[in-house]
C-alpha positions in Angstrom: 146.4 191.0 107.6 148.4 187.5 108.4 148.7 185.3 106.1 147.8 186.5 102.9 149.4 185.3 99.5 150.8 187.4 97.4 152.0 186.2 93.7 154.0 189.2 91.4 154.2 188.5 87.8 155.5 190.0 85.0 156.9 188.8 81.6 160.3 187.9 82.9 158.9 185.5 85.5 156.7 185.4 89.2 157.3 185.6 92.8 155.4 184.5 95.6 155.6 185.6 99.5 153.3 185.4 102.0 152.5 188.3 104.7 153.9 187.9 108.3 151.7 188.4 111.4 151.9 192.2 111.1 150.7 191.9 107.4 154.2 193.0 106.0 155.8 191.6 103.4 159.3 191.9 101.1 159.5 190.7 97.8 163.5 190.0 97.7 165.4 191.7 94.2 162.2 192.7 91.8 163.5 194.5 88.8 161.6 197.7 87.9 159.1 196.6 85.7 155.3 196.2 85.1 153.5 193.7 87.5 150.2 192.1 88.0 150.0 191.0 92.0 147.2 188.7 93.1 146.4 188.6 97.1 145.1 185.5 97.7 143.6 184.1 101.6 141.6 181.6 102.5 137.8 182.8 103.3 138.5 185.7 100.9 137.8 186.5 97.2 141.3 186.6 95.7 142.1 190.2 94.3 144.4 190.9 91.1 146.0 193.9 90.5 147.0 194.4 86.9 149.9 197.1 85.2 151.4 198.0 88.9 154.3 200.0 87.8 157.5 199.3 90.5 160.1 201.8 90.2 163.3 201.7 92.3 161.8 198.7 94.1 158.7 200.3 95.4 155.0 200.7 94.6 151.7 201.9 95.9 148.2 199.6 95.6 145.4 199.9 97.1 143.5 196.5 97.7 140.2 195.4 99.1 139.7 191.4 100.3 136.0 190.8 100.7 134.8 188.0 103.2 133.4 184.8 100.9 130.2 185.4 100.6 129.8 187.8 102.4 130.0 191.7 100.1 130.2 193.7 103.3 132.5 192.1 105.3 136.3 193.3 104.0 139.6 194.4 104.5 140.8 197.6 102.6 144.3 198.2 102.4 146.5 201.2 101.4 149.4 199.8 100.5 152.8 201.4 100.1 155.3 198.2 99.1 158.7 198.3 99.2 160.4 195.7 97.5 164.1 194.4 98.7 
């Protein structure tokens, strides 16, 4: 999915990127550490994914963006990230 926010915090600080047309993304030199992510997009609930552990600049989430107002209407994704 295009265009979708994504915002990685942790105590040291946060980072913000938003997904290309193929829905990829690269969160440039994240330390290992303990995130939350929030996926943000317009016309869609915003999703927050607390404790995602990154370990050698990679982790797995799986997320689900539901439609406004509309609870069976989403996008689910399996998401292996791999952070530069």
């Amino acid at each position: 999915m295009a265009d979708v926010v994504i915002v990685a915090k942790s105590i040291t600080g946060e980072q913000k990127v938003v997904t290309n047309e193929k829905g990829q993304f690269i969160i440039p030199s994240i330390p290992d550490g303990i995130y939350t992510l929030r996926f943000e997009k317009n016309n869609y609930k915003a999703v927050e994914k607390r404790n995602v552990v990154v370990k050698n600049n990679s982790a797995k989430v799986n997320v689900q963006l539901l439609v406004e107002g509309k609870e069976d209407d989403y996008r689910n994704w399996l998401l292996k990230i791999d952070f530069l």
